[in-house]
N, CA and C atoms as a LAMMPS dump frame, in Angstrom:
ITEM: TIMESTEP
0
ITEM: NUMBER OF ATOMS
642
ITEM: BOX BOUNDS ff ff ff
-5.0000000000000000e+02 5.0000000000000000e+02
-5.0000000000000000e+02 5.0000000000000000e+02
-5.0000000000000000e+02 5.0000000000000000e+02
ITEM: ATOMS id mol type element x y z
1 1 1 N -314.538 448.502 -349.829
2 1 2 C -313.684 447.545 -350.529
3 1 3 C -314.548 446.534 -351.258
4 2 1 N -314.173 446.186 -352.484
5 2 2 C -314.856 445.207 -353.395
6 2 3 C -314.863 443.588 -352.431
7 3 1 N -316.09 443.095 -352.833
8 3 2 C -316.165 441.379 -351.875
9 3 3 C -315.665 441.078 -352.7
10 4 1 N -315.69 439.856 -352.23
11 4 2 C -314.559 438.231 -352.71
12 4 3 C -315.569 438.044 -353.877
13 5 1 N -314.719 437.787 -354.714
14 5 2 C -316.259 436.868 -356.1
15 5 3 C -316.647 435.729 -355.843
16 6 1 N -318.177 435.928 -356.091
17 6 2 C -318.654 435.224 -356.121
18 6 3 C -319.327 434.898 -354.54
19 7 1 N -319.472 436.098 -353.339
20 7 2 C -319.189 436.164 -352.145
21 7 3 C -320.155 437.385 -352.282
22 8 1 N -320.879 437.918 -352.95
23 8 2 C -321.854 438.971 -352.196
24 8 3 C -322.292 439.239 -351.037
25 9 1 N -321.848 440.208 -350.727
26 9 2 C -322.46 441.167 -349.6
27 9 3 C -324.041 441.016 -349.504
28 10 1 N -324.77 441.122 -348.65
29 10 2 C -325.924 440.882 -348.353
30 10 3 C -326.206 442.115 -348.089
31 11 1 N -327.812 442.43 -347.752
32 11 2 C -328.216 443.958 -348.008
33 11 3 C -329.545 443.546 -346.778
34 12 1 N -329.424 444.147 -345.685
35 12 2 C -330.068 444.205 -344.648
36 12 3 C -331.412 444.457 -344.959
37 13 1 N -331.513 445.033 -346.055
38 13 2 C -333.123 445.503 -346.645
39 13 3 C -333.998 444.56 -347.873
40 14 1 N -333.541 443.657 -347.893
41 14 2 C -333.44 442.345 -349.039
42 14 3 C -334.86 441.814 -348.632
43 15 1 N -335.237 441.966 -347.611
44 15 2 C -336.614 441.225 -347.238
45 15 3 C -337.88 441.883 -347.679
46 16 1 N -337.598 443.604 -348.001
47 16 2 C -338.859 443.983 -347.723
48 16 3 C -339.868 443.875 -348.638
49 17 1 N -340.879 444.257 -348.432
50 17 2 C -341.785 443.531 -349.602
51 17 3 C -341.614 444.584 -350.841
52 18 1 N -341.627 443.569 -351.522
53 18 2 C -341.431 444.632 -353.258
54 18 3 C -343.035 445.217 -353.543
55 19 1 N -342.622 445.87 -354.345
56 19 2 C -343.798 446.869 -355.188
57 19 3 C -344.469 445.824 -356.244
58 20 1 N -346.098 446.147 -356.71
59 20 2 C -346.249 445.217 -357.205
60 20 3 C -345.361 445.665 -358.739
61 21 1 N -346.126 444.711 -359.656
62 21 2 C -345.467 445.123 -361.021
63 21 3 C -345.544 446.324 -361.944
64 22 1 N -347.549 446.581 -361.298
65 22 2 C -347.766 447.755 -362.037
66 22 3 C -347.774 448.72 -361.448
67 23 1 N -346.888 448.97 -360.271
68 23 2 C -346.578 449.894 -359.554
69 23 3 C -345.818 450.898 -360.65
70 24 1 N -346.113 452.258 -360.636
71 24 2 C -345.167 453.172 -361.077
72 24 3 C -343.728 453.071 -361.132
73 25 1 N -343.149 453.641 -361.481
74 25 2 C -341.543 453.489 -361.569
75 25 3 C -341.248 455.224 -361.825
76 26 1 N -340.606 455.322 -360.476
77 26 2 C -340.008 456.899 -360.511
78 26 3 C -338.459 456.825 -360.95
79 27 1 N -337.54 457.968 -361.197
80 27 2 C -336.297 458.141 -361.35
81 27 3 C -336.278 458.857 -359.863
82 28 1 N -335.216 458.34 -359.117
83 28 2 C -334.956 457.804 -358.195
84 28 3 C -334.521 459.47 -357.412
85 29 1 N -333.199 460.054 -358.594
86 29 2 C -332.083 461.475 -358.362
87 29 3 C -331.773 462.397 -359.378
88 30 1 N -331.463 463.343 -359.35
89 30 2 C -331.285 464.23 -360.233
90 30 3 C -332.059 465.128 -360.98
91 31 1 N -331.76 465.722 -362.221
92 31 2 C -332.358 466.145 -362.432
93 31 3 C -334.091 466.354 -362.494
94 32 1 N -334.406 464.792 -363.031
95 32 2 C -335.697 464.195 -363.463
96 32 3 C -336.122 463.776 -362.144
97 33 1 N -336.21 463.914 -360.994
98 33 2 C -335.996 463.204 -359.416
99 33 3 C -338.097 463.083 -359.294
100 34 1 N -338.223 461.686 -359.076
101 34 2 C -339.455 461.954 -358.764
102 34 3 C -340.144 461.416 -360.221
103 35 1 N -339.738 461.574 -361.502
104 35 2 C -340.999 461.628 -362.681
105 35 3 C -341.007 459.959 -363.04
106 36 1 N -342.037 459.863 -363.74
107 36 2 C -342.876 458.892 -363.796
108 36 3 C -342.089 458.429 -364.462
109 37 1 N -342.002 457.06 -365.421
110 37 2 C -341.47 455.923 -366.511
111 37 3 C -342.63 455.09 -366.615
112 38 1 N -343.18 454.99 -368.005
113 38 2 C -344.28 454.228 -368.341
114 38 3 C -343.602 452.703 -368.472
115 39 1 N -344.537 451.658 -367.569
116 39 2 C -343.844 450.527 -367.827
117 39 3 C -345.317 449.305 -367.762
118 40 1 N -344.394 448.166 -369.232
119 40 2 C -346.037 448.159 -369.471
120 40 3 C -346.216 447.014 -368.73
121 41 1 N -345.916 446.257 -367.141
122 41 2 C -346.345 445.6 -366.352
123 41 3 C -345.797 443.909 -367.124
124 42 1 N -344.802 444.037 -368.264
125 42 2 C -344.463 442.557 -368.42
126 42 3 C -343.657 442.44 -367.86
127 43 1 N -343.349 441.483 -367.296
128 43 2 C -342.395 440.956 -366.306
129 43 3 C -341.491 439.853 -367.138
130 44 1 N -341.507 439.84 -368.525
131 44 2 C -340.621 439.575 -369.189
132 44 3 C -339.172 440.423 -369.323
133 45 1 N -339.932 441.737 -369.504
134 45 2 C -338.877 443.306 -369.606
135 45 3 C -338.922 443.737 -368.358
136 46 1 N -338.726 443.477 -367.467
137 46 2 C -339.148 443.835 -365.7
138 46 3 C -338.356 444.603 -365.445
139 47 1 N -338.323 445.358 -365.23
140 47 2 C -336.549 446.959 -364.336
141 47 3 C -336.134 446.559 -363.306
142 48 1 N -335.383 446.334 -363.125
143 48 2 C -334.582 446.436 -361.626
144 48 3 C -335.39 446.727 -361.021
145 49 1 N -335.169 446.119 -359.925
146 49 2 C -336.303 446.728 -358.457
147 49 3 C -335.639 448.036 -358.358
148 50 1 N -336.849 449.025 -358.066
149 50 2 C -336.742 450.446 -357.427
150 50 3 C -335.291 450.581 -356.327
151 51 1 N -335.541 449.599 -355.081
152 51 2 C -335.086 449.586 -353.806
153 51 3 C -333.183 449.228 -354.432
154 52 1 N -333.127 447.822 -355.656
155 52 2 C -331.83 447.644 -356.034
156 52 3 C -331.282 449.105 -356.986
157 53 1 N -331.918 449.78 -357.817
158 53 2 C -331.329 450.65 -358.872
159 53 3 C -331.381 452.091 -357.717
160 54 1 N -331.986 452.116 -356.538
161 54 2 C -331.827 453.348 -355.455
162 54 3 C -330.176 452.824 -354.715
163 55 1 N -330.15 451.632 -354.668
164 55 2 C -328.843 451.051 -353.733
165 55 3 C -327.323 451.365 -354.594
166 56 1 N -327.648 451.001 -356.201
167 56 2 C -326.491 451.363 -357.05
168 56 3 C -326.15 452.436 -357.482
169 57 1 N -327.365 453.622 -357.671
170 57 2 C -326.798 454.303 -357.734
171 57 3 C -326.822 455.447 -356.857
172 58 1 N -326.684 455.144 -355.631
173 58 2 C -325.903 455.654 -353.997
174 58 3 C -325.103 455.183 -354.525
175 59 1 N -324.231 454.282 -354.998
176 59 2 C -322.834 453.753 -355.265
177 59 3 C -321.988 454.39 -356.204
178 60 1 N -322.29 454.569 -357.262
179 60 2 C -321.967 454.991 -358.597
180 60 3 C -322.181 456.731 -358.764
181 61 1 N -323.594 457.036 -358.341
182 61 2 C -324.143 458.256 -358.27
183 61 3 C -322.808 458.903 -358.872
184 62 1 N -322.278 459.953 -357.918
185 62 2 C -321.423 461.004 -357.995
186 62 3 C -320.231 460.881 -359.295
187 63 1 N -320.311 459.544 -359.833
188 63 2 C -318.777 459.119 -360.973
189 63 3 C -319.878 459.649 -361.995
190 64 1 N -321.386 459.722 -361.998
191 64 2 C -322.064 459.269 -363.864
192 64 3 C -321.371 460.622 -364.012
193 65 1 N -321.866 461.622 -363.74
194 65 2 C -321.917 462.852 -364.618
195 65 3 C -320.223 463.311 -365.292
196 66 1 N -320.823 463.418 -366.704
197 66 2 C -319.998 463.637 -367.637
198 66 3 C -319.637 462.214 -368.44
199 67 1 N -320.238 461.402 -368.223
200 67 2 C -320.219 459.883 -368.679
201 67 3 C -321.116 459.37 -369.639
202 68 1 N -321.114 458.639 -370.45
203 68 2 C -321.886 457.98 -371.589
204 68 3 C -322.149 456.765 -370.848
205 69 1 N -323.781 456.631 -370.898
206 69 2 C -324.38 455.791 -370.283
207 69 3 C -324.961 454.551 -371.762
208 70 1 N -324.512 453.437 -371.118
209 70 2 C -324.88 452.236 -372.137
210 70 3 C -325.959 451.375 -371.582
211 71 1 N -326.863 451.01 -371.834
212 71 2 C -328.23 450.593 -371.218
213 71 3 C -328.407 449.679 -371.989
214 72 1 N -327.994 448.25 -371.738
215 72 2 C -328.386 447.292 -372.287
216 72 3 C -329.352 446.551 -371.806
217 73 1 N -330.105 445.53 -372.81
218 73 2 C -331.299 444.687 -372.552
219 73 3 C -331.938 445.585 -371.249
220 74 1 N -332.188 447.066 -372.308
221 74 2 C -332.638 448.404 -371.538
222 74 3 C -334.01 448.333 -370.961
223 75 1 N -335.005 446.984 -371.335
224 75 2 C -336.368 447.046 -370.853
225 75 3 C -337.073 448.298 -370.92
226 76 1 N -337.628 449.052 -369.571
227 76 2 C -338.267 450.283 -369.59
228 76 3 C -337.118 451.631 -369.822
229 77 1 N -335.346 451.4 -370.032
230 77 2 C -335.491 452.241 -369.479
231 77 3 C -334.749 452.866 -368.486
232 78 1 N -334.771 452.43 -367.729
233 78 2 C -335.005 453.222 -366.307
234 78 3 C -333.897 453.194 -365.666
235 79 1 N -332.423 452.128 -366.218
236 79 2 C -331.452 452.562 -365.675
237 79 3 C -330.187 454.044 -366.513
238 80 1 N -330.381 453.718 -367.871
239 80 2 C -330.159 454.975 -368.576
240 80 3 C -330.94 456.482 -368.729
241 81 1 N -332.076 456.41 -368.347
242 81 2 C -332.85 457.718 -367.864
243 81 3 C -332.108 458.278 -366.735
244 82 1 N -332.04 457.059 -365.676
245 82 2 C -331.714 457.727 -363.922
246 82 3 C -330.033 458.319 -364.49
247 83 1 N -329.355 457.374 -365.138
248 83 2 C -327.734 458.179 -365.18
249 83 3 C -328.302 459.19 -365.996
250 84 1 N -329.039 459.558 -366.973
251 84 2 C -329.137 460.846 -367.483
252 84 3 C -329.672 461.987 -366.638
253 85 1 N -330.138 461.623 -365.702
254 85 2 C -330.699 462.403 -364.636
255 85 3 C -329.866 463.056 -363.715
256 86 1 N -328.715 462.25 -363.886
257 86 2 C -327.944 462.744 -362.941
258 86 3 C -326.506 462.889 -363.867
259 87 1 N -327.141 463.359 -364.988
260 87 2 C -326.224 464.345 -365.894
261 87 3 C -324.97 463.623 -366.669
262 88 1 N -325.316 462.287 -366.906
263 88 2 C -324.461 461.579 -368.106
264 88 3 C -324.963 462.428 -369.166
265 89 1 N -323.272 462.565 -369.941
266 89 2 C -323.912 463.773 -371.099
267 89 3 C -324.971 462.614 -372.297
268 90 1 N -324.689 461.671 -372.713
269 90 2 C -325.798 460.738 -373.476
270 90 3 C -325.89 459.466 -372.577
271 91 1 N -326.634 458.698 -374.028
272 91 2 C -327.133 457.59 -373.59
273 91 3 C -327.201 456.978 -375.142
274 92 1 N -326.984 455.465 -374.807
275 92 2 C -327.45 454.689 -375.926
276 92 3 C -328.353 453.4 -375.145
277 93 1 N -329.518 453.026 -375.876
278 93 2 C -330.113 451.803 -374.924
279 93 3 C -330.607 450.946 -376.251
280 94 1 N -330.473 449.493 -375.809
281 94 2 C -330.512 448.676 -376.586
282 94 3 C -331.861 447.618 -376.386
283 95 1 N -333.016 447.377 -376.587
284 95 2 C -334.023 446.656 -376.31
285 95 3 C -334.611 445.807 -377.692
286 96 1 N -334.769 444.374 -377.679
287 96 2 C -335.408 443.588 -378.536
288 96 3 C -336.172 444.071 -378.648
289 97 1 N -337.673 444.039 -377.657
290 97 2 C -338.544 443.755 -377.68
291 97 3 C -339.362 445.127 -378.147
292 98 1 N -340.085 444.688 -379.025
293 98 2 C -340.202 446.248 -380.031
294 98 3 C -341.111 446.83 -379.613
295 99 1 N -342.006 446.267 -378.745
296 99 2 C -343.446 446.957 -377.919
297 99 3 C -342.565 447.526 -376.977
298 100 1 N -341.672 446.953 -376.388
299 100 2 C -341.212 447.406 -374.631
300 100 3 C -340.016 448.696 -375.524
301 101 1 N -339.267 448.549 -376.643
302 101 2 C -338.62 449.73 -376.884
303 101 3 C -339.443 451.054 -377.626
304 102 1 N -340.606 450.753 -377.615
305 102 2 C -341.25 452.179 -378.159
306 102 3 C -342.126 452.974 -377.102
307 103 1 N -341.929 452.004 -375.798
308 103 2 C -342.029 452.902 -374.104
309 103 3 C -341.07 453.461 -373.771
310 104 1 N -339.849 452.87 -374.429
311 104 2 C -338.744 453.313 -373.878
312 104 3 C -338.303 455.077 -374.829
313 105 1 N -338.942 454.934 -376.364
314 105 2 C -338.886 456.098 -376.784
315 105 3 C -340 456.848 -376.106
316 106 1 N -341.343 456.879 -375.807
317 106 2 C -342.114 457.151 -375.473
318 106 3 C -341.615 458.393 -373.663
319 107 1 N -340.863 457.313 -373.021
320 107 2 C -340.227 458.357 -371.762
321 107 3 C -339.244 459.111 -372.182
322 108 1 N -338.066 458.683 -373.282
323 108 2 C -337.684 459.492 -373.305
324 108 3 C -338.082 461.12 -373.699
325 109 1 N -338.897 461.08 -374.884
326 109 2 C -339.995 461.446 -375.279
327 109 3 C -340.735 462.574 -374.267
328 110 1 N -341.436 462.07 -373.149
329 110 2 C -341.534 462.889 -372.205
330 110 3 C -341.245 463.739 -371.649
331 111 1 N -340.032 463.019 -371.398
332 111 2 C -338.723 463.833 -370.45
333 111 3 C -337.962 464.693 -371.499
334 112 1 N -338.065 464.798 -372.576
335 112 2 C -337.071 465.623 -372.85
336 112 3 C -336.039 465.158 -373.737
337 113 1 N -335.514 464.219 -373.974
338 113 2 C -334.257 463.777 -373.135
339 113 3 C -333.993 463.221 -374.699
340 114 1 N -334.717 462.853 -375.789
341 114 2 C -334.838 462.237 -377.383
342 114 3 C -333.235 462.705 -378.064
343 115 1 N -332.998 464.415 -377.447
344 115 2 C -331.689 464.971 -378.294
345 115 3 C -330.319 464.277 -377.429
346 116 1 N -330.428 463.664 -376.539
347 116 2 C -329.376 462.934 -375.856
348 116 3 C -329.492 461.678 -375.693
349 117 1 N -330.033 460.7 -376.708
350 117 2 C -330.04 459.332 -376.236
351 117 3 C -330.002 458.595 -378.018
352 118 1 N -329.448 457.734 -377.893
353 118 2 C -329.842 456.728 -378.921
354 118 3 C -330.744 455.318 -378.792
355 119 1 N -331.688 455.284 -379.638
356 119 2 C -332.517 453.811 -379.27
357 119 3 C -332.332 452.495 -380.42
358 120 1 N -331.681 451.837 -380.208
359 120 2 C -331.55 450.354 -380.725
360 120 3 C -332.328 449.823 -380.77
361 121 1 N -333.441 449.135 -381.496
362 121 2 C -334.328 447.818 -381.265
363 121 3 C -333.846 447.008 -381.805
364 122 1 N -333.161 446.14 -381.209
365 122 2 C -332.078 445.482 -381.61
366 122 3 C -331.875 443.898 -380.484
367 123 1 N -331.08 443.393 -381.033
368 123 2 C -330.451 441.974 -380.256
369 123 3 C -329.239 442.401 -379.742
370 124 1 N -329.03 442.725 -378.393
371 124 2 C -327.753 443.373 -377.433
372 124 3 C -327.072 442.492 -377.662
373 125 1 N -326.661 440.983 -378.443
374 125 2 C -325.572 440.378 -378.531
375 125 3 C -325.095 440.856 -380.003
376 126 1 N -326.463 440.597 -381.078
377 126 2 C -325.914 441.069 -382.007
378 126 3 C -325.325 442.73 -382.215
379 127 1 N -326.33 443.187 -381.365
380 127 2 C -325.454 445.019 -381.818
381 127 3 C -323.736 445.25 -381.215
382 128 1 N -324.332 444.231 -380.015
383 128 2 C -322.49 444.327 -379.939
384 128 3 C -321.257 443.737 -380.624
385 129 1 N -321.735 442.931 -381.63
386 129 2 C -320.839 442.484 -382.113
387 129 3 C -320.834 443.426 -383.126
388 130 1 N -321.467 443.827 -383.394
389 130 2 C -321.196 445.554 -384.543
390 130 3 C -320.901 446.785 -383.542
391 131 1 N -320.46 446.807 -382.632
392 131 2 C -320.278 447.766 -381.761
393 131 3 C -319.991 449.222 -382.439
394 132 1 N -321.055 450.054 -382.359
395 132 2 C -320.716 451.674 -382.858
396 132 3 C -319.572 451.938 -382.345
397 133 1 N -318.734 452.901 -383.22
398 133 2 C -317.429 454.001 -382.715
399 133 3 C -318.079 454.623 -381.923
400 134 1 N -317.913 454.909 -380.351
401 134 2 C -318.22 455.922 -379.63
402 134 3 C -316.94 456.563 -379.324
403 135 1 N -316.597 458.047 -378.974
404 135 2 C -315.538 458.467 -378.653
405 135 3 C -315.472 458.21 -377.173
406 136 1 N -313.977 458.898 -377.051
407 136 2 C -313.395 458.93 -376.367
408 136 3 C -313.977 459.131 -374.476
409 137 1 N -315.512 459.454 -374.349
410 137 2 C -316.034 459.816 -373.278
411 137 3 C -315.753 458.405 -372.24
412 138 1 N -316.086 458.593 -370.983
413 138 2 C -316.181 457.079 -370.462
414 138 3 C -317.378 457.204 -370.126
415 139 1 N -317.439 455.094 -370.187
416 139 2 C -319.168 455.101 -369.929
417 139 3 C -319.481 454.602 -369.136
418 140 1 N -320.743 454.115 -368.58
419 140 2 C -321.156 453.755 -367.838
420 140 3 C -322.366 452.484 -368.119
421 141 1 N -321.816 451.328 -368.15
422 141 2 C -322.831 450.334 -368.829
423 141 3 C -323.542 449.742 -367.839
424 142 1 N -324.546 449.203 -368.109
425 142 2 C -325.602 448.979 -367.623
426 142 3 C -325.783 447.331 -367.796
427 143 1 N -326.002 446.214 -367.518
428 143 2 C -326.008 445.196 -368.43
429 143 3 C -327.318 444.416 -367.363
430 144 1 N -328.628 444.422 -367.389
431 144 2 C -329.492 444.172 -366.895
432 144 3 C -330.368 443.055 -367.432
433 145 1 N -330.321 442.123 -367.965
434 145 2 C -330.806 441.22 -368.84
435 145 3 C -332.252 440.357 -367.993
436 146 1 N -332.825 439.41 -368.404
437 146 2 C -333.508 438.469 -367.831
438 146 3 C -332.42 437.805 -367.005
439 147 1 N -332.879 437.044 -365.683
440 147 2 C -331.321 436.342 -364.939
441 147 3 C -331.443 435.096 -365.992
442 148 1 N -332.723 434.793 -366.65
443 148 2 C -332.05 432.872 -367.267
444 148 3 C -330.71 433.512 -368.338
445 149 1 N -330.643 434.351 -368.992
446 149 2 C -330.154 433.88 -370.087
447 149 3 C -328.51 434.192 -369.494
448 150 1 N -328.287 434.265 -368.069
449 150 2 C -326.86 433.631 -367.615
450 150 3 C -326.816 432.07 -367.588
451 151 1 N -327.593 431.788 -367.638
452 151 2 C -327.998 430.21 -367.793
453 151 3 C -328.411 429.741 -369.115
454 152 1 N -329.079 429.89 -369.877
455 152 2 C -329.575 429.814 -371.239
456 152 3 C -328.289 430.424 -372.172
457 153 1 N -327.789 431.212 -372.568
458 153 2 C -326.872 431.827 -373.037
459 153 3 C -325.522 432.42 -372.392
460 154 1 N -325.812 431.276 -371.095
461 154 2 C -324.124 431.757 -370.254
462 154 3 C -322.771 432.088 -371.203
463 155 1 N -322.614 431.461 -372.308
464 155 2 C -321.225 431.552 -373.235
465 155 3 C -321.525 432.972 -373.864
466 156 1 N -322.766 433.672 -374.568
467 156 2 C -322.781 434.586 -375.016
468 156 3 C -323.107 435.685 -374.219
469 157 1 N -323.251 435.086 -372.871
470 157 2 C -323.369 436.932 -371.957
471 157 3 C -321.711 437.242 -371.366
472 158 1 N -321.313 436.302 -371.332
473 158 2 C -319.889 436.436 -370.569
474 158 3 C -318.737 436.959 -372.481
475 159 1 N -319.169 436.718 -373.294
476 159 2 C -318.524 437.258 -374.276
477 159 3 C -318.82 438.845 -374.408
478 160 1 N -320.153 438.99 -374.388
479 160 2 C -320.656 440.777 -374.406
480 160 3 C -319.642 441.151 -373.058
481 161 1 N -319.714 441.039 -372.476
482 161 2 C -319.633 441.774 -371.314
483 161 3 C -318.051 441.59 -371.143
484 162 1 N -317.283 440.561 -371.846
485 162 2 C -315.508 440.45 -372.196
486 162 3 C -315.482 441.511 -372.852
487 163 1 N -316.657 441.331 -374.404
488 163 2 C -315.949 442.567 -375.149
489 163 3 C -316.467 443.66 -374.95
490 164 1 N -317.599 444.246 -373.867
491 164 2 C -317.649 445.551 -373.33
492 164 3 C -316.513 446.128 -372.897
493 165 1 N -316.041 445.546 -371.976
494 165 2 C -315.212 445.955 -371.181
495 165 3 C -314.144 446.187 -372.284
496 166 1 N -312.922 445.519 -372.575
497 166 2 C -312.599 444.97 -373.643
498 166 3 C -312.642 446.686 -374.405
499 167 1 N -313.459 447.073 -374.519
500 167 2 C -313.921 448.151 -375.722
501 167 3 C -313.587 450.044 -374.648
502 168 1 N -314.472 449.591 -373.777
503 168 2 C -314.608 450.471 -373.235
504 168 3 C -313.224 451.245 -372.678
505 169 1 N -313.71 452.656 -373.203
506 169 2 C -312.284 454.097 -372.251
507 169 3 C -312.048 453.699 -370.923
508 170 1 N -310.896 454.104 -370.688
509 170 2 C -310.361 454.312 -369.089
510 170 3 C -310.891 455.286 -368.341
511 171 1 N -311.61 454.433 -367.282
512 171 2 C -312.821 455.361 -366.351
513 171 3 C -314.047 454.881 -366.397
514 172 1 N -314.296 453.592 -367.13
515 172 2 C -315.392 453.722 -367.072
516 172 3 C -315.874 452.598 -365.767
517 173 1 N -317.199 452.623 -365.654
518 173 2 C -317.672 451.61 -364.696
519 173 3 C -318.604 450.559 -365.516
520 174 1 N -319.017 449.439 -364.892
521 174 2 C -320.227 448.387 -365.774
522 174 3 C -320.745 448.23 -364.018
523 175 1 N -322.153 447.885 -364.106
524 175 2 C -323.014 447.483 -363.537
525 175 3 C -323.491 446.027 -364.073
526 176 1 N -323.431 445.276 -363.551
527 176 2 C -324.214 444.216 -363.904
528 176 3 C -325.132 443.353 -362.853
529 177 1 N -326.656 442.864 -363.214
530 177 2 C -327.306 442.565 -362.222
531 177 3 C -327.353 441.424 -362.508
532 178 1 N -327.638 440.66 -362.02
533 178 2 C -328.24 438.731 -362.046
534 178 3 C -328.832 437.962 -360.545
535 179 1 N -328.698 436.677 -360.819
536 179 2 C -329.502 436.258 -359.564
537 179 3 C -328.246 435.586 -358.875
538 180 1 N -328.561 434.606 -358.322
539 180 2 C -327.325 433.702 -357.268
540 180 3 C -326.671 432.93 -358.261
541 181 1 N -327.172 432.758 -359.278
542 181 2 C -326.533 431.348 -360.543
543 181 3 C -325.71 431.855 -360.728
544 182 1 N -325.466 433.087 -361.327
545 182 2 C -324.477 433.502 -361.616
546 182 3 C -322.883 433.739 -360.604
547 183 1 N -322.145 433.39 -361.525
548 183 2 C -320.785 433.37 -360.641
549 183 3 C -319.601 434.668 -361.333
550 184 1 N -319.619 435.915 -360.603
551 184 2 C -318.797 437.113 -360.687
552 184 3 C -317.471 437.143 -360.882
553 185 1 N -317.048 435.482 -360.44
554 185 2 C -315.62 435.451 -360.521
555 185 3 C -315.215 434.584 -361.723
556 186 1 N -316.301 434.744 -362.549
557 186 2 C -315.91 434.363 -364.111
558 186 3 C -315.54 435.548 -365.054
559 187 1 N -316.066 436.568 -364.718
560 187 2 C -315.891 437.813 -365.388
561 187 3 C -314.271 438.102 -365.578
562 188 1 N -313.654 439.09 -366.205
563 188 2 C -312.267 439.792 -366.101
564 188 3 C -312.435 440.7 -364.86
565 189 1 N -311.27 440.448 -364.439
566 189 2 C -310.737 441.647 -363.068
567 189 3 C -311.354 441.087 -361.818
568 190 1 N -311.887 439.566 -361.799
569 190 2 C -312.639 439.185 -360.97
570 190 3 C -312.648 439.891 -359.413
571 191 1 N -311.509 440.067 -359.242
572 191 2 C -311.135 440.492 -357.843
573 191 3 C -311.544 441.676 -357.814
574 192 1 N -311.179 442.658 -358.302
575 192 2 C -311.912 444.126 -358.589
576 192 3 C -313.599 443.692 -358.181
577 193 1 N -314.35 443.3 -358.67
578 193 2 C -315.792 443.494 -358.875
579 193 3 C -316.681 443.6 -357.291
580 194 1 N -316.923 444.567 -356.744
581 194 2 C -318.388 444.708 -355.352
582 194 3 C -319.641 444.001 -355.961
583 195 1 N -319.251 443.253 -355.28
584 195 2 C -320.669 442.384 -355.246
585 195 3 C -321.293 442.535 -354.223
586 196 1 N -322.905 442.512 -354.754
587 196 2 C -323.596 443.38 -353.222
588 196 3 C -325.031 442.18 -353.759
589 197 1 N -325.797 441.47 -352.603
590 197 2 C -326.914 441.078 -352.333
591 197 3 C -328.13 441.806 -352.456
592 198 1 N -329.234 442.159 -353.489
593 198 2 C -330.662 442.776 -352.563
594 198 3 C -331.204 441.376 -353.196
595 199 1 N -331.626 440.471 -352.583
596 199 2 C -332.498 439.21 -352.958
597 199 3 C -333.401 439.464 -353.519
598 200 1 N -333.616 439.077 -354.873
599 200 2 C -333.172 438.025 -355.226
600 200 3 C -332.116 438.407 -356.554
601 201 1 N -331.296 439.801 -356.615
602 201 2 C -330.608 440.195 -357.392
603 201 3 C -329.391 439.962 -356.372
604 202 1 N -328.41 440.127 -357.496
605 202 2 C -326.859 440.261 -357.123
606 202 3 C -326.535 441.038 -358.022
607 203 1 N -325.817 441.918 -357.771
608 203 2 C -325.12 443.38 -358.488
609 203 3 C -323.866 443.288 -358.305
610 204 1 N -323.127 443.239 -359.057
611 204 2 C -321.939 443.587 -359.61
612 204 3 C -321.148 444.981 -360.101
613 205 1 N -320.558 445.404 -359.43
614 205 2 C -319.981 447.065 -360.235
615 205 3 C -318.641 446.96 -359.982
616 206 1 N -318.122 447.551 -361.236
617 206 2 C -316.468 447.507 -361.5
618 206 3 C -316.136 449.019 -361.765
619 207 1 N -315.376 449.187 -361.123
620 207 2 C -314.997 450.795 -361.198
621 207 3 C -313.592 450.7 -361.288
622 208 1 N -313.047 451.958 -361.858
623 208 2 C -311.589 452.276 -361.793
624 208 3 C -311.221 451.451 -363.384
625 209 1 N -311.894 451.411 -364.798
626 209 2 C -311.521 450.416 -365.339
627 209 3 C -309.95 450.965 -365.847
628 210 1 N -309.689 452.218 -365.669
629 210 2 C -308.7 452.503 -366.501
630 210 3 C -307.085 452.438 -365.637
631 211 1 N -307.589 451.96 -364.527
632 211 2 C -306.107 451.609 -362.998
633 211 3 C -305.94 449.907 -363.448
634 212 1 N -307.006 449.144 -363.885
635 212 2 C -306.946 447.784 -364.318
636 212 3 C -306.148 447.547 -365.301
637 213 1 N -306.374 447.748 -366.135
638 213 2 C -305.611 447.949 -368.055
639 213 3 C -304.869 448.913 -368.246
640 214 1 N -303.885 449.34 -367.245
641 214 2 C -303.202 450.085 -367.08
642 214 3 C -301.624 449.701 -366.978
């Protein structure tokens, strides 16, 4: 059952010591299970901890496949690879930072994976306000940002993520990560949203969008 907003669940494994930065970064399941992701150690574009993006998607896992995966303020990567791994038919990922998005072509690149993905180097507020026609598939968004700019740009992350949703087919899910500042029960469907603890992230996932707007 989804927690109370703004009430995260805590995660018994929240203590353990993290990996350093320039630790490797594997894809976690699926197809790609095990392969590398080049990541270039800024901790500006930092990925989800390993231990949080292994916890979500045990959660989510089994809904991606057959789903369009949206990977915003995509950094390395590494959360639109893993849903492609586990057989979202595409992907679109959106990254400013033009050094950190030509790693991100670079894995895809690797893997395979170039004929199923789209890459943005782009401003994830501005591309969404031009939001591409995607059809009818449901997706699976990703919304992973730096935690300040829930603080720095609190009015314009809570608008993306109104008009994600907002946009998005019936079925789909959003993921969203941040730190404690952030408050879940500002979002739409507040009550809907599992909020889950791995310190010093808080994760957010909304499922069922199409029983909501229904």
């Amino acid at each position: 059952m989804p927690s109370r907003p703004g009430k995260p669940k805590s995660n018994p494994r929240s203590s353990d010591k993290e990996p350093r930065l320039d630790a490797p970064i594997r894809i976690i399941g699926g197809d790609f299970k095990n392969k590398k992701l080049v990541y270039s150690g800024d901790e500006l574009t930092r990925p989800m901890k390993q231990r949080v993006r292994a916890a979500v998607f045990n959660l989510i896992g089994p809904a991606i496949k057959g789903k369009y995966a949206i990977d915003l303020f995509a950094g390395t990567g590494a959360l639109g690879i893993e849903a492609l791994s586990r057989r979202a038919v595409g992907a679109t990922f959106i990254e400013r930072h033009i050094p950190t998005s030509k790693l991100v072509r670079q894995n895809l690149d690797d893997l395979g994976l170039s004929d199923r993905a789209q890459l943005f180097a782009a401003n994830t507020f501005f591309w969404a306000r031009r939001l591409p026609k995607f059809d009818e598939t449901p997706w699976v968004v990703f919304c992973s940002p730096p935690y300040e700019l829930f603080i720095s740009q609190a009015d314009e992350m809570l608008a993306l993520i109104n008009q994600m949703i907002a946009a998005a087919p019936p079925d789909s899910i959003f993921v969203v990560e941040s730190d404690e500042r952030f408050d879940f029960a500002s979002l739409p469907y507040a009550e809907a949203w599992d909020v889950r603890e791995y310190s010093p992230a808080v994760v957010g996932i909304l499922r069922d969008l199409g029983e909501l707007t229904s």
